[in-house]
mmJSON file of the N, C-alpha and C atoms, coordinates in Angstrom:
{"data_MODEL":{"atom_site":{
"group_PDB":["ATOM","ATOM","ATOM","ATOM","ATOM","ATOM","ATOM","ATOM","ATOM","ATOM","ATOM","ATOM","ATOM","ATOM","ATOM","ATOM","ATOM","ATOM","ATOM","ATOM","ATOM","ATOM","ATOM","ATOM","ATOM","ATOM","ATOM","ATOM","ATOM","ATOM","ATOM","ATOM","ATOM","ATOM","ATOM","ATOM","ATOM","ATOM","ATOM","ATOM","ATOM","ATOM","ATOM","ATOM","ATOM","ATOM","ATOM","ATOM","ATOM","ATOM","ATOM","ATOM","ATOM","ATOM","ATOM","ATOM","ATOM","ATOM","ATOM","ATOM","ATOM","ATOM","ATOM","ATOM","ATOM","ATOM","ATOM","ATOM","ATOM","ATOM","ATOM","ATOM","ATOM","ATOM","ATOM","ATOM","ATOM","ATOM","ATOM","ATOM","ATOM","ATOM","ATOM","ATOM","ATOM","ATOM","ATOM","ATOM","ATOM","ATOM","ATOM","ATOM","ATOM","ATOM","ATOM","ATOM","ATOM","ATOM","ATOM","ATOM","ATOM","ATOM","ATOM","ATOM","ATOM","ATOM","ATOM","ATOM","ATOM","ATOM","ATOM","ATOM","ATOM","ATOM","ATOM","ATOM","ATOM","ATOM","ATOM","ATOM","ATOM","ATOM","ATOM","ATOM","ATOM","ATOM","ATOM","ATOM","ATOM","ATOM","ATOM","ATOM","ATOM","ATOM","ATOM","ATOM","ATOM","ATOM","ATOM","ATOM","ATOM","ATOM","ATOM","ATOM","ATOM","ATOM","ATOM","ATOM","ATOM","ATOM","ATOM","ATOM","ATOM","ATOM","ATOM","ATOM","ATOM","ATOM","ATOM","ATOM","ATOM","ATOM","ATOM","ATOM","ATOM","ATOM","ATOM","ATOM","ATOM","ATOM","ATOM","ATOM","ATOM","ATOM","ATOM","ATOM","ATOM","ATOM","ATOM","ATOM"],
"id":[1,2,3,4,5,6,7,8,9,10,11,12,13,14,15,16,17,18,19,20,21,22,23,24,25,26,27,28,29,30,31,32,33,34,35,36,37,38,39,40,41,42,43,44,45,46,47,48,49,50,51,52,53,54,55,56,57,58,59,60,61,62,63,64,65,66,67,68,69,70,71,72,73,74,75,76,77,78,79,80,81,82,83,84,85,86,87,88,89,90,91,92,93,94,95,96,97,98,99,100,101,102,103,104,105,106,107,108,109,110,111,112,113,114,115,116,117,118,119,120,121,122,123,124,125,126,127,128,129,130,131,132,133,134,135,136,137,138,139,140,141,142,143,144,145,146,147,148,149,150,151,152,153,154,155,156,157,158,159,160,161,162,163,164,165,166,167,168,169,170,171,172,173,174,175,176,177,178,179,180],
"type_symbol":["N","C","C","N","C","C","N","C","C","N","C","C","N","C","C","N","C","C","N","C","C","N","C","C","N","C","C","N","C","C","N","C","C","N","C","C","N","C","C","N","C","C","N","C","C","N","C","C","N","C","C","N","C","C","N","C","C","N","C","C","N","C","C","N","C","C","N","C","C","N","C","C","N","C","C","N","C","C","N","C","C","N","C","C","N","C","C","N","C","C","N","C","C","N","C","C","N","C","C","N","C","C","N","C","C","N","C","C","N","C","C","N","C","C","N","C","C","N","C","C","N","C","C","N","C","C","N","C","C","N","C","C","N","C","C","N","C","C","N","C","C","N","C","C","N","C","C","N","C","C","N","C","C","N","C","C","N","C","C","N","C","C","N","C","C","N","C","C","N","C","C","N","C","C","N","C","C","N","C","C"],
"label_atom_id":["N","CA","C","N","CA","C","N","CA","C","N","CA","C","N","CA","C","N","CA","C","N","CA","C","N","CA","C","N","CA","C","N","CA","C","N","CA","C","N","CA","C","N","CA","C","N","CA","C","N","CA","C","N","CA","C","N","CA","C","N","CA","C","N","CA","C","N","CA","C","N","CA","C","N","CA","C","N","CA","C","N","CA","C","N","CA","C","N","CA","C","N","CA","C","N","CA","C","N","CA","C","N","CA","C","N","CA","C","N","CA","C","N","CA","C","N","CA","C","N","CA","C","N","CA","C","N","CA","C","N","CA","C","N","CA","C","N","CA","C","N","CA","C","N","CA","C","N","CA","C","N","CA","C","N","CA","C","N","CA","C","N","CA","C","N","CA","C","N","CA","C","N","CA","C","N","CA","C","N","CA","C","N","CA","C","N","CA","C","N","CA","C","N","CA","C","N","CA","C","N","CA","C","N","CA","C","N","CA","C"],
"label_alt_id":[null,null,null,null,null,null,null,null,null,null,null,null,null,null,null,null,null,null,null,null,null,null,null,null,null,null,null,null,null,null,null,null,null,null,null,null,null,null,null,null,null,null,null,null,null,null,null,null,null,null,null,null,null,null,null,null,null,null,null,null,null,null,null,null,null,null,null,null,null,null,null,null,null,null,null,null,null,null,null,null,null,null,null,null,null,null,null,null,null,null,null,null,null,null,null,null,null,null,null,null,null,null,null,null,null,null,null,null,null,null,null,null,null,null,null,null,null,null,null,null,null,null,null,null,null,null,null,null,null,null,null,null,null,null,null,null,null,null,null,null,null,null,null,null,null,null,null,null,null,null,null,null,null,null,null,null,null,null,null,null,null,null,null,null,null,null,null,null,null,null,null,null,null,null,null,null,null,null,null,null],
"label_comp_id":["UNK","UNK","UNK","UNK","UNK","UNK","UNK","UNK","UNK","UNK","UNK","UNK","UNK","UNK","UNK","UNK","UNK","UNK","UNK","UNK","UNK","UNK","UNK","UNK","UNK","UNK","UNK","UNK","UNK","UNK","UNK","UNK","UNK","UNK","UNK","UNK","UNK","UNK","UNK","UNK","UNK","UNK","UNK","UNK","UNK","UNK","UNK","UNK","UNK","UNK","UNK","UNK","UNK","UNK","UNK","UNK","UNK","UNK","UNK","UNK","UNK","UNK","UNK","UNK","UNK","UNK","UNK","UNK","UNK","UNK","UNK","UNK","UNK","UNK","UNK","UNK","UNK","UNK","UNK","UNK","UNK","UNK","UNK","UNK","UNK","UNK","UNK","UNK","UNK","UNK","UNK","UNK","UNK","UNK","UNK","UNK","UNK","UNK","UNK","UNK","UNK","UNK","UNK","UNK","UNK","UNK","UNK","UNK","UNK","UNK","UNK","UNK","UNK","UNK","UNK","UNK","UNK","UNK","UNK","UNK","UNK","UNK","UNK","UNK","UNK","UNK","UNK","UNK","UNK","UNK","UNK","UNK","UNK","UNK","UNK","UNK","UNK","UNK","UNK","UNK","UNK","UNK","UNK","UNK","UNK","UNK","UNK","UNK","UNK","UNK","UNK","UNK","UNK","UNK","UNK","UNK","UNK","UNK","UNK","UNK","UNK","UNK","UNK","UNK","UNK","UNK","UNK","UNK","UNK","UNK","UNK","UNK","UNK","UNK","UNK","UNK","UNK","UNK","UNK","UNK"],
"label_asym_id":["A","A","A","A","A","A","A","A","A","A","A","A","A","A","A","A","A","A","A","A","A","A","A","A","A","A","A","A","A","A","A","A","A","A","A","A","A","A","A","A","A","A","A","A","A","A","A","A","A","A","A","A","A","A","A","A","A","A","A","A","A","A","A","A","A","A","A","A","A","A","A","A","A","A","A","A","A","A","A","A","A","A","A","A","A","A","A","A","A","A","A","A","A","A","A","A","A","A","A","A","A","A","A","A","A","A","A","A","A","A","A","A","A","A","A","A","A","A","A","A","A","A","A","A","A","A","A","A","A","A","A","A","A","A","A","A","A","A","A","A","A","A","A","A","A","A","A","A","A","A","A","A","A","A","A","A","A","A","A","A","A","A","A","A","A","A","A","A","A","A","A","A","A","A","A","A","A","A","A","A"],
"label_entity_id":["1","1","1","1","1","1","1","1","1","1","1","1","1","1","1","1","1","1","1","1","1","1","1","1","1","1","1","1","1","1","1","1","1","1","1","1","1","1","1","1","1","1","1","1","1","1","1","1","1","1","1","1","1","1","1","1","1","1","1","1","1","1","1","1","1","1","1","1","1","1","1","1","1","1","1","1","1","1","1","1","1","1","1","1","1","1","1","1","1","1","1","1","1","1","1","1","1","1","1","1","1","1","1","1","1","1","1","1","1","1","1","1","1","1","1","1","1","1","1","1","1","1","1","1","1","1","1","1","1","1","1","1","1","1","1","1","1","1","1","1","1","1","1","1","1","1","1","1","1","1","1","1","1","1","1","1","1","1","1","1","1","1","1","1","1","1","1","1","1","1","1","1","1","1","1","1","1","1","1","1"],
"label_seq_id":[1,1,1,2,2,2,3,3,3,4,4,4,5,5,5,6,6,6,7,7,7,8,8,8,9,9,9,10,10,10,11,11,11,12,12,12,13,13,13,14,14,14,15,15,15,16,16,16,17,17,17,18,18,18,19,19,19,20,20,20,21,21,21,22,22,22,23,23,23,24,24,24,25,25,25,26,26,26,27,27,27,28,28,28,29,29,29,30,30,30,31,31,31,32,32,32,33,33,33,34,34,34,35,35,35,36,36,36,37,37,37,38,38,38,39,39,39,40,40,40,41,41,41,42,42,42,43,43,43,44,44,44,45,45,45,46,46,46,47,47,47,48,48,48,49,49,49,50,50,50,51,51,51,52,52,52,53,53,53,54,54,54,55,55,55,56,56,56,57,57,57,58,58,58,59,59,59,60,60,60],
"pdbx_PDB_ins_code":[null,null,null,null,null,null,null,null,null,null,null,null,null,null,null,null,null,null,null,null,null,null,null,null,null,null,null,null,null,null,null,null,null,null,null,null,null,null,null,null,null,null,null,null,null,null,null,null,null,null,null,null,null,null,null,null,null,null,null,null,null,null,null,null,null,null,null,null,null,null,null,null,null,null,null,null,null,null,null,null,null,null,null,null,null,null,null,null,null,null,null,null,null,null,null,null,null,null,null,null,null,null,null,null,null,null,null,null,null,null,null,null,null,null,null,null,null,null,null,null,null,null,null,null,null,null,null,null,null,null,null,null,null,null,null,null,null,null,null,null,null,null,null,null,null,null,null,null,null,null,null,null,null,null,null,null,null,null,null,null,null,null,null,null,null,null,null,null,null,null,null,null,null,null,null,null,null,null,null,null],
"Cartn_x":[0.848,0.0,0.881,0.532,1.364,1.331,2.114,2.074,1.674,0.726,0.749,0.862,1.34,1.291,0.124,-0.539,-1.482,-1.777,-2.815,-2.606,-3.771,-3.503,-4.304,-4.917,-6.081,-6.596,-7.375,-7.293,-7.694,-6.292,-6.917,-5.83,-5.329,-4.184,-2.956,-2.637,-1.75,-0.654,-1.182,-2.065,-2.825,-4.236,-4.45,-6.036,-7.137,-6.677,-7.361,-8.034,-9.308,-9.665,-10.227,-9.746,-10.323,-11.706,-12.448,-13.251,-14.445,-14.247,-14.746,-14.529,-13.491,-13.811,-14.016,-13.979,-15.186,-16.369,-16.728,-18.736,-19.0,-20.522,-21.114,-21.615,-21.473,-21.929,-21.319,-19.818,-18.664,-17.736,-16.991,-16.686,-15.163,-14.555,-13.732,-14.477,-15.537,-16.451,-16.666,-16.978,-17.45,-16.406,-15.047,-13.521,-13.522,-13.284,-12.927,-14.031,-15.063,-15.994,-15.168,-15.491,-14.98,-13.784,-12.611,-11.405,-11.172,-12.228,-11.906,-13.073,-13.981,-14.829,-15.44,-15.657,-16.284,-15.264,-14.711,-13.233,-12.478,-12.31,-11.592,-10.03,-9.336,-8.207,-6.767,-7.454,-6.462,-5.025,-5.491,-4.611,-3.148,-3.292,-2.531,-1.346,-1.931,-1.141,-0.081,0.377,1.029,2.301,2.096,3.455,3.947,3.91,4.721,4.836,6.518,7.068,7.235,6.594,7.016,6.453,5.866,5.098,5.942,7.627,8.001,8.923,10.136,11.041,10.522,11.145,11.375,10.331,10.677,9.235,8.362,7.072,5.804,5.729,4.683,4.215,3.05,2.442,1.278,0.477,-0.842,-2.167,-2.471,-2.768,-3.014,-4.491],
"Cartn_y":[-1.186,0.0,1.232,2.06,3.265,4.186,5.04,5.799,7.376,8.367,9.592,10.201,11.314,12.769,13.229,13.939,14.748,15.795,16.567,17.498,18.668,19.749,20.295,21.272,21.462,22.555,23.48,23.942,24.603,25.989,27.515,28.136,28.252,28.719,29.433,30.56,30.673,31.758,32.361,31.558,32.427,32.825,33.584,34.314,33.339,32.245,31.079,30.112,29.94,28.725,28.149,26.785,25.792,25.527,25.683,25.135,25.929,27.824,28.453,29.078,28.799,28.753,28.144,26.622,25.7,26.248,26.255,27.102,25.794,25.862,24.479,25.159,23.561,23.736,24.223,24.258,25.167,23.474,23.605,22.394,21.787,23.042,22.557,21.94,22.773,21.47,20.588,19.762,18.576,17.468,18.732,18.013,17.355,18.125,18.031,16.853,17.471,15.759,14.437,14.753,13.485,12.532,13.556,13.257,12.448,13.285,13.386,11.796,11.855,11.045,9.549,10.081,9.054,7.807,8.679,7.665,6.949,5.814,5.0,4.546,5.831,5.854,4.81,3.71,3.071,2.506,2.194,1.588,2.275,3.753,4.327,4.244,3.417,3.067,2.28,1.118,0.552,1.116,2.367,2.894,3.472,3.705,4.018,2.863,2.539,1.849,2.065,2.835,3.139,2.281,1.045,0.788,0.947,0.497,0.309,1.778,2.202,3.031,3.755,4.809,6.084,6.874,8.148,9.308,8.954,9.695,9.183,10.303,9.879,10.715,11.727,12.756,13.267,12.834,12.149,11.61,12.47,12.033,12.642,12.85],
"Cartn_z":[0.0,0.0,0.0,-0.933,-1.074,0.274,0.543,1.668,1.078,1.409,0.728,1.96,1.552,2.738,2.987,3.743,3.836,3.256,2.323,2.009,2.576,3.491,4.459,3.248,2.71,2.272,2.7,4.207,4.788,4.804,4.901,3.993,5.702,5.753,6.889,6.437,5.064,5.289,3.773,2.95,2.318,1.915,2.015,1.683,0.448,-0.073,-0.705,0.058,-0.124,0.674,-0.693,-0.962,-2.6,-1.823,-1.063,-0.698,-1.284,-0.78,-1.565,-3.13,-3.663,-4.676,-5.633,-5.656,-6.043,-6.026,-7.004,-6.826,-7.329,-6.311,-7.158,-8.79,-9.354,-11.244,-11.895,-11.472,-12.198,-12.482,-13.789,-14.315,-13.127,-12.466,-11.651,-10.112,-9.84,-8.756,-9.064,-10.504,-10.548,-10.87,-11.412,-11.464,-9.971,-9.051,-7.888,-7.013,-7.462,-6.756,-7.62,-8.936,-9.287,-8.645,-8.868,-8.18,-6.989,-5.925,-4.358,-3.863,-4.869,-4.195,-4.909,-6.11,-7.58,-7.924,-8.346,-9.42,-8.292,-8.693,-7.714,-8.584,-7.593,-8.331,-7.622,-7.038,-6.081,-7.325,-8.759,-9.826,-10.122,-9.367,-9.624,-8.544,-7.301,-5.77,-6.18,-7.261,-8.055,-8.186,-8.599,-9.052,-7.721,-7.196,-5.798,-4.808,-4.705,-4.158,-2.831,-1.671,-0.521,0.594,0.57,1.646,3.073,2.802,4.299,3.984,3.047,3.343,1.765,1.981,0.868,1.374,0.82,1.52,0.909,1.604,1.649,-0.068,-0.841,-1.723,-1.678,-2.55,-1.987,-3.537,-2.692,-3.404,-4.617,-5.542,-7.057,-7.15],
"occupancy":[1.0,1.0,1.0,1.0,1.0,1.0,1.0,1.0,1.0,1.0,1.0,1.0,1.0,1.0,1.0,1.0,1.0,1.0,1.0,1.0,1.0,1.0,1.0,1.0,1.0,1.0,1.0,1.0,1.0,1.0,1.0,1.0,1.0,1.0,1.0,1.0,1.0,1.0,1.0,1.0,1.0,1.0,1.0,1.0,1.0,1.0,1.0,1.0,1.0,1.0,1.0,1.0,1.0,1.0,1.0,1.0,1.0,1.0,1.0,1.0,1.0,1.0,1.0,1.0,1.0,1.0,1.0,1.0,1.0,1.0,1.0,1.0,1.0,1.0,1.0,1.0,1.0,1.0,1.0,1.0,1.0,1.0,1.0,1.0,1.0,1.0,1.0,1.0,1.0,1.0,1.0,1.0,1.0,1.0,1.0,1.0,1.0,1.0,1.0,1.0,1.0,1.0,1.0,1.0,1.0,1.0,1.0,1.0,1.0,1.0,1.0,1.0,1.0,1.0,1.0,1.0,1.0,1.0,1.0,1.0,1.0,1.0,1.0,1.0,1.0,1.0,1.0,1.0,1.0,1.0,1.0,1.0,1.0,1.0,1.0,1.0,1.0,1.0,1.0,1.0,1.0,1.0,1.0,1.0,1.0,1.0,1.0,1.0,1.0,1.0,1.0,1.0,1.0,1.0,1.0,1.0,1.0,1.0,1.0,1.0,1.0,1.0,1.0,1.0,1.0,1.0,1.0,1.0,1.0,1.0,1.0,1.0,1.0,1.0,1.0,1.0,1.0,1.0,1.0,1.0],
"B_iso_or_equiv":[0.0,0.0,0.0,0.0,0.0,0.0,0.0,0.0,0.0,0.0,0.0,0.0,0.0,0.0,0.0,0.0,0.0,0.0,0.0,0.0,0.0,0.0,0.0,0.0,0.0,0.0,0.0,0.0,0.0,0.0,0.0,0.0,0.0,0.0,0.0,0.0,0.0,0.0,0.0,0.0,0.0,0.0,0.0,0.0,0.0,0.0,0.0,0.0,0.0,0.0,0.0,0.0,0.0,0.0,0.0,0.0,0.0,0.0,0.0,0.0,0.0,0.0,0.0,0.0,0.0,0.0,0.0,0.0,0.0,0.0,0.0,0.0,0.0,0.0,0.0,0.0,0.0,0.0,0.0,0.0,0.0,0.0,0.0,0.0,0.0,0.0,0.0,0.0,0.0,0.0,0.0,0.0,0.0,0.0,0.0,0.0,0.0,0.0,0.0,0.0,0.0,0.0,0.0,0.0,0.0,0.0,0.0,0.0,0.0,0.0,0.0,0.0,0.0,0.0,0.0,0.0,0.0,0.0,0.0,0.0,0.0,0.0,0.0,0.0,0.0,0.0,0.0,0.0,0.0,0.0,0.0,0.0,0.0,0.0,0.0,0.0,0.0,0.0,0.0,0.0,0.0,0.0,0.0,0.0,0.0,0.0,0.0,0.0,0.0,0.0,0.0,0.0,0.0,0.0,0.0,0.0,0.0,0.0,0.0,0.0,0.0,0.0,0.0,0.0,0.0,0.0,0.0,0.0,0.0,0.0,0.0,0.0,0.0,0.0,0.0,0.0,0.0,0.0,0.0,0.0],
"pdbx_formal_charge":[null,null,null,null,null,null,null,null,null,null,null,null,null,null,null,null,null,null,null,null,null,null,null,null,null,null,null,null,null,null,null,null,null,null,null,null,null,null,null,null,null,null,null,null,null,null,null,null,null,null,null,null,null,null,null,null,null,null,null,null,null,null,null,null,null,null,null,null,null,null,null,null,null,null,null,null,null,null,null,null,null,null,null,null,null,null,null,null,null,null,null,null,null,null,null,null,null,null,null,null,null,null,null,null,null,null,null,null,null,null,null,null,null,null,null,null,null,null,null,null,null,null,null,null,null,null,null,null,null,null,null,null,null,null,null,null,null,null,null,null,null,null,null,null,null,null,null,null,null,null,null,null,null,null,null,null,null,null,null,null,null,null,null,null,null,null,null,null,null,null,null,null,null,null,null,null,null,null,null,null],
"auth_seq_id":[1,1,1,2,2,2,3,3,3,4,4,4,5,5,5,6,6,6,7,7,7,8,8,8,9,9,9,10,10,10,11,11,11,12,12,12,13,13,13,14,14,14,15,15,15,16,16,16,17,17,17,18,18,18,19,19,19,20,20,20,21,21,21,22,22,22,23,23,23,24,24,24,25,25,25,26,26,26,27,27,27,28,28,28,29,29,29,30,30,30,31,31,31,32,32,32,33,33,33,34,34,34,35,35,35,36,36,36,37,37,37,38,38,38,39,39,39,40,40,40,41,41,41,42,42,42,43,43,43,44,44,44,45,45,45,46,46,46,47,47,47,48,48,48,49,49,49,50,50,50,51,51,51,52,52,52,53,53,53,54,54,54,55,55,55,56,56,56,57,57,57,58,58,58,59,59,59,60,60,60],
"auth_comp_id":["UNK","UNK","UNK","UNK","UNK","UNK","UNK","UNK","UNK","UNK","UNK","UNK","UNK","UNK","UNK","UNK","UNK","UNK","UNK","UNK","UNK","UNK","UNK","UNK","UNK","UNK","UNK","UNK","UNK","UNK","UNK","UNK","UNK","UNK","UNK","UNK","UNK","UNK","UNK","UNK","UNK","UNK","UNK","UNK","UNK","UNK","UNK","UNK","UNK","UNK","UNK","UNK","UNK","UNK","UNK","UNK","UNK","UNK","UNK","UNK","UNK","UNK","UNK","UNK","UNK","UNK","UNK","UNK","UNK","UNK","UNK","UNK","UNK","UNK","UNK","UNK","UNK","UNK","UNK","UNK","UNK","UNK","UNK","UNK","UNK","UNK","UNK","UNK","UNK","UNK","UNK","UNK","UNK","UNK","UNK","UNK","UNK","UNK","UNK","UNK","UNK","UNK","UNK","UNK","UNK","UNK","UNK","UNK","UNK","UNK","UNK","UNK","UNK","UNK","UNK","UNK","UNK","UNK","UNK","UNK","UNK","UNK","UNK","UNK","UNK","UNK","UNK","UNK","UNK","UNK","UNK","UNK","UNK","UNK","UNK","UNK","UNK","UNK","UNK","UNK","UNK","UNK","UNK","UNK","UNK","UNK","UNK","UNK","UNK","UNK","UNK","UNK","UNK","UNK","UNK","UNK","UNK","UNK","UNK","UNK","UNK","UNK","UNK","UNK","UNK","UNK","UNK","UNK","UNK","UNK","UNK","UNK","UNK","UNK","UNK","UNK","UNK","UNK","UNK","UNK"],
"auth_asym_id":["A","A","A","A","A","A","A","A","A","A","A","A","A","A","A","A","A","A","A","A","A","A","A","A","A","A","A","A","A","A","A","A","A","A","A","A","A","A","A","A","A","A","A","A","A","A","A","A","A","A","A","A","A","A","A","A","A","A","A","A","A","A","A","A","A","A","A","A","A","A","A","A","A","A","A","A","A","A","A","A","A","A","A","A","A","A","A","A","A","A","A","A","A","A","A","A","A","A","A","A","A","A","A","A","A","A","A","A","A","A","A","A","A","A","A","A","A","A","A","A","A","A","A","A","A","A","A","A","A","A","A","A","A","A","A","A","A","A","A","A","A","A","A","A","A","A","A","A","A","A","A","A","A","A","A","A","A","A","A","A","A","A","A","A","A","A","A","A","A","A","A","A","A","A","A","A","A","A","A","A"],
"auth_atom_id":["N","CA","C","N","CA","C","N","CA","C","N","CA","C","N","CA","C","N","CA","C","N","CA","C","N","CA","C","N","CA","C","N","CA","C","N","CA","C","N","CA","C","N","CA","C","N","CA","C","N","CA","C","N","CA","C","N","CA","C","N","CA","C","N","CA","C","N","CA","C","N","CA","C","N","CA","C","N","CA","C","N","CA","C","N","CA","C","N","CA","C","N","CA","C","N","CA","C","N","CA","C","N","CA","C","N","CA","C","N","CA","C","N","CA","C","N","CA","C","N","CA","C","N","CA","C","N","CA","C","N","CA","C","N","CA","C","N","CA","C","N","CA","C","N","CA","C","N","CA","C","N","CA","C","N","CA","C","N","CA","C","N","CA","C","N","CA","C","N","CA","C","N","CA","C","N","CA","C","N","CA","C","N","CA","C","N","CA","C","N","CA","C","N","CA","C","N","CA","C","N","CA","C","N","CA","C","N","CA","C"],
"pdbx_PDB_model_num":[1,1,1,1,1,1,1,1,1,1,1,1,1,1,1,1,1,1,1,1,1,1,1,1,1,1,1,1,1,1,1,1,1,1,1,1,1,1,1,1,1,1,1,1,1,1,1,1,1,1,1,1,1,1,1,1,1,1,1,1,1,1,1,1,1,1,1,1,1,1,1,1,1,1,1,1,1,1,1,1,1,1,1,1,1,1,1,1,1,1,1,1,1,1,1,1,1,1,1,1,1,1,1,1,1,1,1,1,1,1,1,1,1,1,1,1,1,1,1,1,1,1,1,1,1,1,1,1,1,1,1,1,1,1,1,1,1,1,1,1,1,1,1,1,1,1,1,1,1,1,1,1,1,1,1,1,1,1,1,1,1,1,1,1,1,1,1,1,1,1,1,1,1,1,1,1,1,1,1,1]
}}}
């Protein structure tokens, strides 16, 4: 099983939150559902070799 990093999209240090600007019915909200929730992108866990050593990667 591949190892990924976390990726926090809650903003800190800049004035962006992806959360709001995702509008619903805009073609990058339905990118982003797709991505995050639909597509079962586990085929791609394959190519990363990290289960025990090498850094962790961040999720596509």
């Amino acid at each position: 099983m591949a190892r990924y990093k976390h990726i926090d999209t809650s903003p800190r240090f800049l004035a962006v939150d992806l959360q709001r600007q995702l509008l619903p019915g805009t073609f990058e909200h339905a990118l982003n559902h797709l991505l995050d929730g639909v597509l079962d992108l586990s085929c791609f866990d394959a190519r990363f070799r990290n289960d025990a050593t090498g850094a962790t990667a961040y999720a596509q």
